[in-house]
N, CA and C atoms as an extended XYZ file, in Angstrom:
513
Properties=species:S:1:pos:R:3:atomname:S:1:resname:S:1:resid:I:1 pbc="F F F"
N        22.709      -31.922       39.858 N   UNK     1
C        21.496      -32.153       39.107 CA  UNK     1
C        21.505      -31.244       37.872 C   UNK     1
N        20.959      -32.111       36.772 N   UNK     2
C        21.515      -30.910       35.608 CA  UNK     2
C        19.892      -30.595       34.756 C   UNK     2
N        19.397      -29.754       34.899 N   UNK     3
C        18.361      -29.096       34.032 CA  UNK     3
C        18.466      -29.165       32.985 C   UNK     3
N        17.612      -30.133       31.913 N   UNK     4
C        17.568      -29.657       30.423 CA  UNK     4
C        16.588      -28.732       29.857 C   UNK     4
N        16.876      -27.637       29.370 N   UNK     5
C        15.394      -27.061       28.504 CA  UNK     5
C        15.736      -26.979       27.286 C   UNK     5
N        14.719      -27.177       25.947 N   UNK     6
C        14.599      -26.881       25.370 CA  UNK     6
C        14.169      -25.722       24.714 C   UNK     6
N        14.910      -25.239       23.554 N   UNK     7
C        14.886      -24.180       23.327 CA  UNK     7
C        14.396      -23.982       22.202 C   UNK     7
N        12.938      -23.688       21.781 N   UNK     8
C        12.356      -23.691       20.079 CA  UNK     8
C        12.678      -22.350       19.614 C   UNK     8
N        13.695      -22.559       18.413 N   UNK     9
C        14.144      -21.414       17.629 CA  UNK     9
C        13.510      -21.351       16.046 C   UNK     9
N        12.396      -20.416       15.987 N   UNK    10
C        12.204      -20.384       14.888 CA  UNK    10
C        12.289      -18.874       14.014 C   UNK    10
N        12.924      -19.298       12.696 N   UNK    11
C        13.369      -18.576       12.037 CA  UNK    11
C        12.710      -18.254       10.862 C   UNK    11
N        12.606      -16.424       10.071 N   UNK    12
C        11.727      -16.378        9.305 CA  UNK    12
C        12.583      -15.087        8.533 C   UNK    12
N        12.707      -15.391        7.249 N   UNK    13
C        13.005      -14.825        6.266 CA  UNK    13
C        11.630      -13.291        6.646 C   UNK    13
N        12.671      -12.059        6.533 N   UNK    14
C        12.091      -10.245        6.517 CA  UNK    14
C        12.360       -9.996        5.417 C   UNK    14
N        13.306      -10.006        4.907 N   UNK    15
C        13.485       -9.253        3.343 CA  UNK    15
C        13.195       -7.829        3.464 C   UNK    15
N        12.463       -6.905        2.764 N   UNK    16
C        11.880       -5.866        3.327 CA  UNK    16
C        10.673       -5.818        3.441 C   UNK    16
N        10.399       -6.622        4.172 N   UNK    17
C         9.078       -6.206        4.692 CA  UNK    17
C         9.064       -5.063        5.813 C   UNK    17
N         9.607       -4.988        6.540 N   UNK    18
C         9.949       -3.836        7.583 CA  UNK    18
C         9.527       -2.665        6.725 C   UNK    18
N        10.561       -2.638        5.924 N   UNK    19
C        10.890       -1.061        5.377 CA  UNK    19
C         9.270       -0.573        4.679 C   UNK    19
N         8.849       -1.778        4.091 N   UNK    20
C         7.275       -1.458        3.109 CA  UNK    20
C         6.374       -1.096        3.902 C   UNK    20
N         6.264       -2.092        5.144 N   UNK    21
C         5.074       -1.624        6.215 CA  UNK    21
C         4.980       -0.649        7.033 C   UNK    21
N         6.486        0.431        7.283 N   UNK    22
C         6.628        1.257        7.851 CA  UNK    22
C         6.231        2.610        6.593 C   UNK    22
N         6.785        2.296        5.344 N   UNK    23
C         6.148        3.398        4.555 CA  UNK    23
C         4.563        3.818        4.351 C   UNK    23
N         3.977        2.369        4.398 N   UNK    24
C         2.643        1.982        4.274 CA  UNK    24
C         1.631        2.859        5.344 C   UNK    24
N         2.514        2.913        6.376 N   UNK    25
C         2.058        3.009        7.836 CA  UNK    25
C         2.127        4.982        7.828 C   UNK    25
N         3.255        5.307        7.258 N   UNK    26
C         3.572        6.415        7.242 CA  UNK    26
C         2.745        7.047        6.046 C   UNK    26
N         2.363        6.551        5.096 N   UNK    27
C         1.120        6.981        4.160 CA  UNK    27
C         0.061        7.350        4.642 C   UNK    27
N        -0.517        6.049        5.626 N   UNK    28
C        -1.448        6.428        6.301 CA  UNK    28
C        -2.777        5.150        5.397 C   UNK    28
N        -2.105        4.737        5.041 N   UNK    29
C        -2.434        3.799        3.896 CA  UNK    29
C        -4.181        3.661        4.646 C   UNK    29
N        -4.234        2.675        5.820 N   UNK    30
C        -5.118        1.628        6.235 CA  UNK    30
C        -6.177        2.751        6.973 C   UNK    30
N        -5.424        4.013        7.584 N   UNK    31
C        -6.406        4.995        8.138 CA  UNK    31
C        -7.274        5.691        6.611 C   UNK    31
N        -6.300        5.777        5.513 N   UNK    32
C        -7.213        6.081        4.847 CA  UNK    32
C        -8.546        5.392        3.851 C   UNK    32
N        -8.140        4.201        4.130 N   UNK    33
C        -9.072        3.093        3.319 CA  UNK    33
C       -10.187        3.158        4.459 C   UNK    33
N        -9.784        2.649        5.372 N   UNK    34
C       -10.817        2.919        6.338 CA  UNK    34
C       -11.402        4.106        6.695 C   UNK    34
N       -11.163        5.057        6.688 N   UNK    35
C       -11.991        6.292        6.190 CA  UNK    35
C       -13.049        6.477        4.883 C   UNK    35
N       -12.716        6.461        4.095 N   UNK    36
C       -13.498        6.562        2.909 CA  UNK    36
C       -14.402        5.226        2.242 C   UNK    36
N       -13.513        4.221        2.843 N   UNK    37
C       -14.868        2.762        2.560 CA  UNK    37
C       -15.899        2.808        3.304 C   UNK    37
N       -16.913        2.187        3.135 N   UNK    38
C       -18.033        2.062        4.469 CA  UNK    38
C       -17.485        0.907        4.962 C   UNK    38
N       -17.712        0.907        6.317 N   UNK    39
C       -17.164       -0.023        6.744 CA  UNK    39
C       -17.950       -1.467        6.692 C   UNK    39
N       -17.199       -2.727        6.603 N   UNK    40
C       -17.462       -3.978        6.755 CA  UNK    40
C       -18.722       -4.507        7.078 C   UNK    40
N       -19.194       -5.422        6.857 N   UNK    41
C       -20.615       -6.384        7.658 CA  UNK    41
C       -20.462       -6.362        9.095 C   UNK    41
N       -21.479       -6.333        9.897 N   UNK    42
C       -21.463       -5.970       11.085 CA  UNK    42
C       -20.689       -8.102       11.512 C   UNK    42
N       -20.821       -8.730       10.717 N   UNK    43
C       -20.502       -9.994       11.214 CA  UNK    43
C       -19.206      -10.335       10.991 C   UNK    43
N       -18.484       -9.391       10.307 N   UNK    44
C       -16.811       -9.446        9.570 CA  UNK    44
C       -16.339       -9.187       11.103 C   UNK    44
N       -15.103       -9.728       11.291 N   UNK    45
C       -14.135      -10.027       12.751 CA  UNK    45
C       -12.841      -10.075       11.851 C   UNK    45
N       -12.206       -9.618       12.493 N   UNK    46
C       -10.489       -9.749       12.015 CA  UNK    46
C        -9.836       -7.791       11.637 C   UNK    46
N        -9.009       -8.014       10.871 N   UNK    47
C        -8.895       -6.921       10.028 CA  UNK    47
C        -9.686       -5.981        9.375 C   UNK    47
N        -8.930       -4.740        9.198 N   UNK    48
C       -10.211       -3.831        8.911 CA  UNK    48
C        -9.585       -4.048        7.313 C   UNK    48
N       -10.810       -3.262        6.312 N   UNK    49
C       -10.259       -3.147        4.852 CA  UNK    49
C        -8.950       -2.315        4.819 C   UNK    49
N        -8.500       -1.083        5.825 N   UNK    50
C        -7.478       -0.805        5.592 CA  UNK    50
C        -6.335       -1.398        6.146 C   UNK    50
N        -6.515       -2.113        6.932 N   UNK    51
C        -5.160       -3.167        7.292 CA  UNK    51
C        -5.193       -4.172        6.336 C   UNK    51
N        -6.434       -4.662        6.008 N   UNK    52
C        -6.074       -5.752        4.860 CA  UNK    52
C        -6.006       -4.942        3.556 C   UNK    52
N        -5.434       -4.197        2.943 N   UNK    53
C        -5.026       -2.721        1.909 CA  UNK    53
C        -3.271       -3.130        2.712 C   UNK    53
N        -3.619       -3.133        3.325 N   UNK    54
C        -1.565       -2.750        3.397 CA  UNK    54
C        -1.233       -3.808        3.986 C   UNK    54
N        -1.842       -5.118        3.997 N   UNK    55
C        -1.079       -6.413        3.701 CA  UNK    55
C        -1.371       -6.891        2.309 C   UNK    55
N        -2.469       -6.480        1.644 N   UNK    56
C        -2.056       -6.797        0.158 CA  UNK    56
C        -1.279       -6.042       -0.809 C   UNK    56
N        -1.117       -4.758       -0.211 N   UNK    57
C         0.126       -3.974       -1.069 CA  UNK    57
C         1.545       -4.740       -0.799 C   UNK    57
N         1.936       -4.734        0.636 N   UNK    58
C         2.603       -5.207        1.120 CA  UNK    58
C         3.288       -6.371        0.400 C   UNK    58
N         2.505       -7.170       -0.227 N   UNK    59
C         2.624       -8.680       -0.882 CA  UNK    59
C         2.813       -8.362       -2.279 C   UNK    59
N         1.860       -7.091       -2.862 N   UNK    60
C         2.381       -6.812       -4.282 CA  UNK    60
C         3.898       -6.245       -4.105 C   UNK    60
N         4.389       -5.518       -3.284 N   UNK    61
C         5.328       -4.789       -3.691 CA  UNK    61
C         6.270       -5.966       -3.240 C   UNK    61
N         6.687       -7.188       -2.236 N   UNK    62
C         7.294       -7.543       -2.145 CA  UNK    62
C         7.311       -9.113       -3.271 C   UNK    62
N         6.606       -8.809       -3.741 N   UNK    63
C         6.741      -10.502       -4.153 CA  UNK    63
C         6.229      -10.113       -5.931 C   UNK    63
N         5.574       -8.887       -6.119 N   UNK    64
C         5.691       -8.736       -7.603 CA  UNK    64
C         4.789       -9.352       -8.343 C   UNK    64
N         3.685       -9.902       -7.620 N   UNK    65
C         2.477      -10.337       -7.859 CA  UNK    65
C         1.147       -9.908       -7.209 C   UNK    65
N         0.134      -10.112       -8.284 N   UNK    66
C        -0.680       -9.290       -7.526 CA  UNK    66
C        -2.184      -10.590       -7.355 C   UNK    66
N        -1.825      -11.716       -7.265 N   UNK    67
C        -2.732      -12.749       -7.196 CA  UNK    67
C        -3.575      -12.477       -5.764 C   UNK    67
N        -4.545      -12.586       -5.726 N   UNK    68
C        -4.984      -12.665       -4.145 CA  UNK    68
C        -4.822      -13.926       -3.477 C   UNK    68
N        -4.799      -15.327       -4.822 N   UNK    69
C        -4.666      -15.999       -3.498 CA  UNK    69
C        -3.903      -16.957       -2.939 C   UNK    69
N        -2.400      -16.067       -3.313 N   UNK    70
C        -1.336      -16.587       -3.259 CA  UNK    70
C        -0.871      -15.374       -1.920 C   UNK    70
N        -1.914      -14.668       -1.136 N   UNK    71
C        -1.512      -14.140       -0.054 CA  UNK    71
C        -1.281      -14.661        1.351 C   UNK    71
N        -2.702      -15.419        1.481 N   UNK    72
C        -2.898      -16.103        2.184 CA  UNK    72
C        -1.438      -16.774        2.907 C   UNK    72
N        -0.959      -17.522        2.341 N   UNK    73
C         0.289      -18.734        1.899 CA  UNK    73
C         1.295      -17.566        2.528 C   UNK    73
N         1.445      -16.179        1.923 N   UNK    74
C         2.416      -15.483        1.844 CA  UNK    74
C         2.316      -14.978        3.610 C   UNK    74
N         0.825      -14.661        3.876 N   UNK    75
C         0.868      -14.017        5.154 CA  UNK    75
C         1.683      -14.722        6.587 C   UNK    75
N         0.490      -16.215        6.210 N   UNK    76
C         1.413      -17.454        6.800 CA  UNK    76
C         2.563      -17.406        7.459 C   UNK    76
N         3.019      -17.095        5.809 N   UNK    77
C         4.704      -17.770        6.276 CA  UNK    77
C         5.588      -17.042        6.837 C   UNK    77
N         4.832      -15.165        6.873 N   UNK    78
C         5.670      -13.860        7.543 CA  UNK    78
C         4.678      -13.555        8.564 C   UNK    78
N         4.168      -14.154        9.341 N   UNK    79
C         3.162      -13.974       10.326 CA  UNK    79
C         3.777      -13.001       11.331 C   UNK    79
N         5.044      -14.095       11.798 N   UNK    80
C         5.565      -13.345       12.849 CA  UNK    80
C         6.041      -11.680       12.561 C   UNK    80
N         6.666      -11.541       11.430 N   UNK    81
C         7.130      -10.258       11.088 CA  UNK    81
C         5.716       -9.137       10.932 C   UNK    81
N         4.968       -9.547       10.363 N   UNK    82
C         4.109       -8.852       10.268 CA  UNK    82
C         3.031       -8.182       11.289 C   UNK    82
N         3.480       -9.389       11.996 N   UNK    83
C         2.282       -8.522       13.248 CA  UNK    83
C         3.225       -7.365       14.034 C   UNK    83
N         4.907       -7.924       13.872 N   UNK    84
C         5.809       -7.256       14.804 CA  UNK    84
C         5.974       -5.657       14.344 C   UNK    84
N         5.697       -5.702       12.823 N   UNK    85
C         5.471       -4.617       12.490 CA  UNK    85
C         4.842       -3.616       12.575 C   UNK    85
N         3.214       -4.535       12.074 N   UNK    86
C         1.912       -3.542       12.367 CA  UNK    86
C         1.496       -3.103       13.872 C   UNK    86
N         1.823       -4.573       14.615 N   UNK    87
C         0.956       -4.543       15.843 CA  UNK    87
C        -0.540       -4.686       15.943 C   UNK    87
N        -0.491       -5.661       14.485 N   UNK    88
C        -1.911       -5.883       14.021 CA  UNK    88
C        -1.538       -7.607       14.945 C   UNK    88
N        -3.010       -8.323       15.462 N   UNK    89
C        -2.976       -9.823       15.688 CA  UNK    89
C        -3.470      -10.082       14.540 C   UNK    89
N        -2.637      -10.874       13.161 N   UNK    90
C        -3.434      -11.418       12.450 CA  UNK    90
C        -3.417      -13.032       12.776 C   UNK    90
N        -4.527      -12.911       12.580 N   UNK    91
C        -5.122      -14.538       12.327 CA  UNK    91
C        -4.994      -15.401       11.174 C   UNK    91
N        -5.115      -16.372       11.228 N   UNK    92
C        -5.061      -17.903       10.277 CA  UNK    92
C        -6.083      -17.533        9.103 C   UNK    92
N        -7.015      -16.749        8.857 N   UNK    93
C        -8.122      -16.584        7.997 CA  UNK    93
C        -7.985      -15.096        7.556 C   UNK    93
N        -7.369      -14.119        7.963 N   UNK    94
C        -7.586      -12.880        7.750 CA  UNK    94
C        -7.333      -12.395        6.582 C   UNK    94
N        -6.387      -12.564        6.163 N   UNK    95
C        -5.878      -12.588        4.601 CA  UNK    95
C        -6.297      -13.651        3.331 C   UNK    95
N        -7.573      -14.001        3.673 N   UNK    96
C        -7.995      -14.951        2.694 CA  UNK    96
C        -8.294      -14.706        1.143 C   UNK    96
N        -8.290      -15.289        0.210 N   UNK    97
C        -8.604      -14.235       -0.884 CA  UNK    97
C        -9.906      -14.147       -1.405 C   UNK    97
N       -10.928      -14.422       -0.628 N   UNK    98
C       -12.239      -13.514        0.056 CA  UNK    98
C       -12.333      -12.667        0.390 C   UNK    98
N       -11.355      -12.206        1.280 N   UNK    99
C       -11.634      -11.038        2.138 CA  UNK    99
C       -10.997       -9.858        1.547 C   UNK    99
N       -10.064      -10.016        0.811 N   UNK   100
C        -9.204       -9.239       -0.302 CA  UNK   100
C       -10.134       -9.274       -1.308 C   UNK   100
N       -11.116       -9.705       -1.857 N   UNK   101
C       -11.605       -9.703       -2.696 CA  UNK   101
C       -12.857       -8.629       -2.563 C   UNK   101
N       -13.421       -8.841       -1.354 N   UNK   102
C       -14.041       -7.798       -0.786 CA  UNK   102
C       -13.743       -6.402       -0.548 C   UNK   102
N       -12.164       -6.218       -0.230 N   UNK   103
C       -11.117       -4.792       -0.307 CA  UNK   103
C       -11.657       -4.563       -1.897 C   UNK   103
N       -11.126       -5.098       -2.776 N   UNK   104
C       -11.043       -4.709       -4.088 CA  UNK   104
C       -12.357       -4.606       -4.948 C   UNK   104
N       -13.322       -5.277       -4.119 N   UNK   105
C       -14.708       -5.244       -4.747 CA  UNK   105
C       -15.814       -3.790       -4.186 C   UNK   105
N       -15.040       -3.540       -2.816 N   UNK   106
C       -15.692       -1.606       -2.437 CA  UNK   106
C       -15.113       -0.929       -3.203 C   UNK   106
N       -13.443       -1.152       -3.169 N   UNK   107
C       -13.458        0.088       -3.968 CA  UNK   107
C       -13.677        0.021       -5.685 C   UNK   107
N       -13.922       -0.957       -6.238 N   UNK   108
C       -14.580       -1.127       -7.532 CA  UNK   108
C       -15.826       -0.371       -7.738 C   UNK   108
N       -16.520       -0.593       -6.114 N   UNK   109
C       -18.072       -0.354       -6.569 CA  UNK   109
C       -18.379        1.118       -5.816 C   UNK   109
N       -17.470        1.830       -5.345 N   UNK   110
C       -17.111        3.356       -5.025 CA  UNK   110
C       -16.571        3.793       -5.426 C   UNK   110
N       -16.497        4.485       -6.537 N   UNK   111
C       -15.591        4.981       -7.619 CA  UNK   111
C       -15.499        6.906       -6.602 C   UNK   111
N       -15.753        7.084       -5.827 N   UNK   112
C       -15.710        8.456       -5.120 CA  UNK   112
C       -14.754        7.902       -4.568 C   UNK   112
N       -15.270        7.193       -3.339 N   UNK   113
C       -14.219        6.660       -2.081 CA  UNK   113
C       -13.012        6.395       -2.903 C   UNK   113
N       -13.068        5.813       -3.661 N   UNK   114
C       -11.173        5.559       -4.782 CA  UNK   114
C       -11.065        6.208       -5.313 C   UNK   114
N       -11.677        7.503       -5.459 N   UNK   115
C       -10.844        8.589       -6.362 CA  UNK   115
C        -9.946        9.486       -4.989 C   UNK   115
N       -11.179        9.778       -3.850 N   UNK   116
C       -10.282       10.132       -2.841 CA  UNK   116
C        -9.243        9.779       -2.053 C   UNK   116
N        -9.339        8.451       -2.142 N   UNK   117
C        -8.159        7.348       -1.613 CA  UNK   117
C        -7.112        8.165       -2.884 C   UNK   117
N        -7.030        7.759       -3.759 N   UNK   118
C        -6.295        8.229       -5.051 CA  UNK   118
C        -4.984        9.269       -5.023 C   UNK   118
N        -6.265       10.811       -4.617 N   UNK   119
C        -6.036       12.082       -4.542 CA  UNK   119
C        -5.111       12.328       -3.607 C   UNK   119
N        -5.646       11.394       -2.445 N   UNK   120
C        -4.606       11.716       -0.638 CA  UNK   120
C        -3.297       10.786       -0.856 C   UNK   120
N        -3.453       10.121       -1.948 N   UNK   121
C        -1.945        9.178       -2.013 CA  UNK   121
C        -1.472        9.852       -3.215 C   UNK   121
N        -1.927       10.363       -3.909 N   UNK   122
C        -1.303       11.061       -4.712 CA  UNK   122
C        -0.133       12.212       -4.298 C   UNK   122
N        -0.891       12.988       -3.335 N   UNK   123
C        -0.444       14.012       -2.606 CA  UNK   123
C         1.115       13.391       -1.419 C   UNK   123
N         1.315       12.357       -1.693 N   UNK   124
C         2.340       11.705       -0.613 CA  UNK   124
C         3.796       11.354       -1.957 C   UNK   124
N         3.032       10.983       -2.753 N   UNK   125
C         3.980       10.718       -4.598 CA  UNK   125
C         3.970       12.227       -4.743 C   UNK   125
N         3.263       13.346       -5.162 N   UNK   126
C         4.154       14.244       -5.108 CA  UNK   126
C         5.255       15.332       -4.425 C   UNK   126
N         4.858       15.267       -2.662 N   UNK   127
C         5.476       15.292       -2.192 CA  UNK   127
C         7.117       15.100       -1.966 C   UNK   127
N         6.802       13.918       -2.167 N   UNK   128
C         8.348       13.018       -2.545 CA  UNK   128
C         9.139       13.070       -3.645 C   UNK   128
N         8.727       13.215       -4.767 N   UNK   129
C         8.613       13.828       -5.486 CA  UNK   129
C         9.550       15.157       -5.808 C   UNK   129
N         8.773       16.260       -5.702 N   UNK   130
C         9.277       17.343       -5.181 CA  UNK   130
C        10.315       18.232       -4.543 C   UNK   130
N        10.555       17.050       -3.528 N   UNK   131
C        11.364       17.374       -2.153 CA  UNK   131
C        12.635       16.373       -2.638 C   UNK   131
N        12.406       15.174       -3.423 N   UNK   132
C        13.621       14.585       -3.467 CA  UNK   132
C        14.539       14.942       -4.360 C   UNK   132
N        13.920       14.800       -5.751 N   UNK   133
C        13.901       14.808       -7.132 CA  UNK   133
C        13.689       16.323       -7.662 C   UNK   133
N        14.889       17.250       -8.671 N   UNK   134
C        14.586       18.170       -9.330 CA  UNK   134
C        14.121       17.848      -10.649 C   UNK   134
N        13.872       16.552      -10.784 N   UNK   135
C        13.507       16.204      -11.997 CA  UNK   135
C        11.840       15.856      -11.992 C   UNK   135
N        10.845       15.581      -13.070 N   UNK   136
C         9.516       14.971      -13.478 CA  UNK   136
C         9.711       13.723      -13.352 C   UNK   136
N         9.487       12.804      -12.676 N   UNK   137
C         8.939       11.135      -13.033 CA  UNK   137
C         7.728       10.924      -13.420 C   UNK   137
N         7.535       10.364      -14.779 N   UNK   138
C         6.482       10.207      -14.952 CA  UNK   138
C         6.012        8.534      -15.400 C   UNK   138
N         5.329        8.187      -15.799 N   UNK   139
C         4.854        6.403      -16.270 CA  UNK   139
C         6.555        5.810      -17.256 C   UNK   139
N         6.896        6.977      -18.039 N   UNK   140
C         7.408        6.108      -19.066 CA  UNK   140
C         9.720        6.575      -18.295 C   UNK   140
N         9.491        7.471      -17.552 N   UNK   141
C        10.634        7.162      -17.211 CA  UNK   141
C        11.391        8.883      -16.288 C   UNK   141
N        12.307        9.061      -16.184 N   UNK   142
C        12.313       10.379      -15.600 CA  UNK   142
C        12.988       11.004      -16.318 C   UNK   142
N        11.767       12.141      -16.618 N   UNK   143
C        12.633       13.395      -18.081 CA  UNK   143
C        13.037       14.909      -17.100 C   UNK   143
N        13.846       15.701      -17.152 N   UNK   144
C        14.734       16.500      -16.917 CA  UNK   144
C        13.482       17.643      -17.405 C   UNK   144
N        13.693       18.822      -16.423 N   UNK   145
C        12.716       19.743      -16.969 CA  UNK   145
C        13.182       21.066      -16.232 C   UNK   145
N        14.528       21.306      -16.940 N   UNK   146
C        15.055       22.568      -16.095 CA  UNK   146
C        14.394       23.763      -16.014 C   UNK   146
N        13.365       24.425      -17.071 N   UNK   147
C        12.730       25.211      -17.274 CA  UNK   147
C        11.672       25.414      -16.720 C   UNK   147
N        11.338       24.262      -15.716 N   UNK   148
C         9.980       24.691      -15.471 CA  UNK   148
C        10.428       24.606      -13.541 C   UNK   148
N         9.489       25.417      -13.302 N   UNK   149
C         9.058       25.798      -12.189 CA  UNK   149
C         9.020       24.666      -10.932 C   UNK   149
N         9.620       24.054       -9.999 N   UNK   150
C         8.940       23.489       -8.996 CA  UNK   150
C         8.083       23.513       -8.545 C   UNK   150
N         7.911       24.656       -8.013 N   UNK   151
C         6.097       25.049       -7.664 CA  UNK   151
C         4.892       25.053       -8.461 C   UNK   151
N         5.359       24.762      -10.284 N   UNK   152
C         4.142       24.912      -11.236 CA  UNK   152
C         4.173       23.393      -11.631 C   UNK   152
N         5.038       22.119      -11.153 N   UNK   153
C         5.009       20.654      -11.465 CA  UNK   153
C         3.518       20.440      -10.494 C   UNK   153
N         2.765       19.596      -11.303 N   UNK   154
C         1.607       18.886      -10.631 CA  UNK   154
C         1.561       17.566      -11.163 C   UNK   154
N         1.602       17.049      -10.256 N   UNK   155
C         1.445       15.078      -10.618 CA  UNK   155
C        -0.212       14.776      -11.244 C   UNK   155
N         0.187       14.090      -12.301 N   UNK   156
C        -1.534       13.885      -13.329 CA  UNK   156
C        -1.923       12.868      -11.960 C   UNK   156
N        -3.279       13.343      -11.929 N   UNK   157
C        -4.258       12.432      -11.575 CA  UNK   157
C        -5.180       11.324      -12.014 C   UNK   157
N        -5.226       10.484      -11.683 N   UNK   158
C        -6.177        8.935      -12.560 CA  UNK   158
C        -6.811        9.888      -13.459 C   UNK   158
N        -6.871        9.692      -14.334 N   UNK   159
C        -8.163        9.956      -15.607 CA  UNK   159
C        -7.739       11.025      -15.790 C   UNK   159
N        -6.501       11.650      -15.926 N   UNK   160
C        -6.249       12.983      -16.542 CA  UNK   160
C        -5.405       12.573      -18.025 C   UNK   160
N        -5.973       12.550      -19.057 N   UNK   161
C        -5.465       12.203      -20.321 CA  UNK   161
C        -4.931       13.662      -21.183 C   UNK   161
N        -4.879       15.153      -20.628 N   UNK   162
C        -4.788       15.978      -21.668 CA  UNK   162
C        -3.672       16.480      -20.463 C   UNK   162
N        -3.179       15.968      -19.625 N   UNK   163
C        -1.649       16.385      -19.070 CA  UNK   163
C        -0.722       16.781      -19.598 C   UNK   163
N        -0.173       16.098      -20.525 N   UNK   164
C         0.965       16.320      -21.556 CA  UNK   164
C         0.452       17.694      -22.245 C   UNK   164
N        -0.616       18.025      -22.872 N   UNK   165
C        -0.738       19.215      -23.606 CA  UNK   165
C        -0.546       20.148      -22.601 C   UNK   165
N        -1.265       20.493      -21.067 N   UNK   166
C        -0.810       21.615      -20.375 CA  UNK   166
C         0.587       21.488      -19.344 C   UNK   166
N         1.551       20.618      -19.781 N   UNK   167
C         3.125       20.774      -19.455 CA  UNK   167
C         3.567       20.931      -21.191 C   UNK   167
N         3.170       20.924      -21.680 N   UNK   168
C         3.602       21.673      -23.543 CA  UNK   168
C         3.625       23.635      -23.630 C   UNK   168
N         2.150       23.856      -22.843 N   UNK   169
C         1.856       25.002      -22.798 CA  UNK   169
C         3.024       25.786      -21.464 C   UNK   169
N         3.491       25.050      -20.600 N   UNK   170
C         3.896       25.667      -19.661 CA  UNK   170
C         5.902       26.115      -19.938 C   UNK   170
N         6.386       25.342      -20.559 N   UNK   171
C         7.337       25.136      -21.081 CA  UNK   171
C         7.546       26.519      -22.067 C   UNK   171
C-alpha cells in the first residue's frame, strides 16, 4: 500500500532582512518608541508603534523607499521572515499605511518624545562610530581628523547648526 502526501513548499526571498531586524532589535528601536510615545487608542489591536517603527525602517532601509503604502504589499510578501525574526504575529492589516501614518503623525506632534527617541539613537551612531572608525563621518562624507581627540568627537545632534564652528575651535 503506498501513501501519498503532499508536500506544500513555500518559498520567500530574505535578502537582509535578518541582518536589519536584528540591528533594529539590538538598538532597542521598538522598546524605545514605545517608551516615549503615549501609547495607542485603547481600541488599536495588533502592533505596538514601536514594532510598527522597525517594520517601517525595516522597509526603508531595505527597499530604499520611504512610501507608506507600498509597505503593506512589502510586509505581505516577507510575512514569514518577519515574524521569524521578530517573534512578532503580524497580521494581514498591521502594517497598513494608516497605522504608519499614525507612527509618524505622534512623533510629528511630540517634538520632546522625538527629540529623545533622537538623542538615545544617536548615542548607538556614536558609539559605533567611535569604537569602529578612527575617523569623523559626517552627512557629506568621512573626513580624517588625526588631531583631534577621540574622547573630544561628539556626533551633532538634530538642530545643531553651529557644529562645524566648535570642531574649527577644537582643531
Amino acid at each position: 500500500m503506498v501513501v501519498s502526501e503532499q508536500v506544500k513548499i513555500d518559498s520567500e526571498r530574505i535578502d537582509d532582512i535578518p541582518v536589519i531586524v536584528e540591528w533594529l532589535k539590538q538598538m532597542e528601536i521598538a522598546k524605545c518608541v514605545d517608551q516615549k510615545l503615549s501609547p495607542p487608542h485603547g481600541n488599536h489591536e495588533g502592533l505596538s508603534y514601536g514594532q510598527l517603527s522597525v517594520l517601517l525602517l525595516t522597509y526603508i532601509i531595505t527597499q530604499s523607499d520611504h512610501r507608506l503604502c507600498a509597505v503593506e504589499a512589502w510586509v505581505e510578501a516577507h510575512r514569514q521572515i518577519l515574524e521569524r525574526c521578530t517573534g512578532w504575529l503580524i497580521r494581514k492589516k498591521d502594517a497598513t499605511d494608516d497605522r504608519l501614518g499614525k507612527v509618524v503623525e505622534k512623533l510629528g506632534k511630540q517634538p520632546e518624545a522625538r527629540q529623545e527617541i533622537e538623542i538615545k539613537l544617536g548615542r548607538h551612531i556614536r558609539d559605533f562610530q567611535l569604537n569602529k572608525y578612527p575617523k569623523f563621518s559626517c552627512g557629506v562624507g568621512i573626513l580624517a581628523c588625526p588631531r583631534l581627540k577621540r574622547a573630544s568627537l561628539r556626533v551633532p545632534q538634530y538642530g545643531e547648526f553651529n557644529f562645524w564652528k566648535s570642531l574649527r575651535k577644537r582643531v
